[in-house]
Each structure stands twice: as C-alpha cells, then as structure tokens.
N, C-alpha and C positions, 0 to 999 in steps of 0.2 A: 729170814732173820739175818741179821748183820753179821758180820762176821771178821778178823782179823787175818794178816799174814803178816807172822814173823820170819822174816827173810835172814840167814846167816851166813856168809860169805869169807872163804880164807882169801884173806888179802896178798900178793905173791909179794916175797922180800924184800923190804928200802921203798916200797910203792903206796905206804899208806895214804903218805901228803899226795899223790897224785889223784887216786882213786877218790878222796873226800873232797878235793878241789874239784874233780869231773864230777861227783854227785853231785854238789852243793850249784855248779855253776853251768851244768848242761842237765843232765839226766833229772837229776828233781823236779827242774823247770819247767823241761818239756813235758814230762809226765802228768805233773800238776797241770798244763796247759791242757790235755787232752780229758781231764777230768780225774783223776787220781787224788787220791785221798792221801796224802803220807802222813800218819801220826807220828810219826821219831825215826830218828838216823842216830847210830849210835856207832862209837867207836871204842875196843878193847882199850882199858885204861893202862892195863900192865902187858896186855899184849897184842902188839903192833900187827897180829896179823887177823883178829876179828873184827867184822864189823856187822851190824846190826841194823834192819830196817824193820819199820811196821807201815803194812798199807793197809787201808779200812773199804769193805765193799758191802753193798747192800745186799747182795744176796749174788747166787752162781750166776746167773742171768747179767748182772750188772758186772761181775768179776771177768766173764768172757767178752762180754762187747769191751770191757776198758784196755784187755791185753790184745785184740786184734788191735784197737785203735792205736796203742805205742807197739806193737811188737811188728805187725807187718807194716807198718806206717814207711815207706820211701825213706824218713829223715834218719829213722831209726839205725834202716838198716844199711844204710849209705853212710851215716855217720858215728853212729855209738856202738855198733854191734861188736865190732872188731874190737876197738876202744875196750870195751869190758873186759873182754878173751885178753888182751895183754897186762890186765891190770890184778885181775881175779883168777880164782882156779875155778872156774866154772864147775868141774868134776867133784866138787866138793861144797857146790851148794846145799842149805839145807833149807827147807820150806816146813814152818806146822802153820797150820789152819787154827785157830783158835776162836772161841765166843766168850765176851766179858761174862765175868760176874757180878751181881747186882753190884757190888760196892766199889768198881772197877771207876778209874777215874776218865779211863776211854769206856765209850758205848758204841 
C-alpha cells in the first residue's frame, strides 16, 4: 500500500533562503532524478524556521531501494550531505509515515 512521508525540518537562523534555494535547485532535482516522488515542499509562513516536505512511496520495498539509491549515491555524499548538516538541525528532524484517506487529494 502507498504510503506518504511528511518530512519536518528546523531550519538554522537567517538560512531559510538558502536551504529552499539548495532544495529547489539541487536536492529536489537530483532526487526526482533517481526516481522520488516529491508531492510538496513547504515553508513556515510566519515562521522562518520550519519547513515541510512530502515524498510519496509504493510500498517499504520501494521506500528502501529509493533511499540507498540517493542516500549512499557518491554525488550525495560528496556533495549535499554536508550541505544539509550546515543548513538544518538534523537533531531535530521529524518523520511521520502517513496513508491517504479516501477523500485525500494525494493518493
């Protein structure tokens, strides 16, 4: 069964414009490129230090082949890995798992 991941991220101080400019213009890309599903990237409106992603997987099977494919990938971790860690509190991520509901406009 499909399934979502809503991703939560505290953004570290004065670094929002950098972090959604590194989503939007490296990390998205390449991810989409390896097969990744991103349904939304979202940013706190009033505040500047959350941000918001949802990625969409077929089932656990498909969720683990997609994160070897970017996470241990060479590009990744030669060039974005580090990138993150100074942008984000990693320590303060937060992950739920979620599955639509019938009337849900993601499926």
């Amino acid at each position: 069964m499909a399934f979502f991941e809503i991703r939560q991220y505290k953004i570290r101080p004065g670094k929002m414009d950098e972090w959604v400019d590194f989503m939007q213009n490296v990390i998205l890309p390449f991810q989409i490129s390896k097969g990744m599903v991103v349904a939304g990237s979202f940013k706190g409106e009033e505040d500047d230090s959350v941000y918001f992603w949802i990625r969409r997987f077929e089932n656990e099977a498909h969720r683990e082949e997609l994160y070897t494919a970017v996470y241990k990938s060479e590009e990744w971790l030669s060039t974005m890995a580090d990138r993150v860690g100074e942008l984000i509190d990693r320590e303060a991520i937060v992950v739920n798992r979620v599955t639509a509901t019938s009337l849900s406009v993601l499926q």
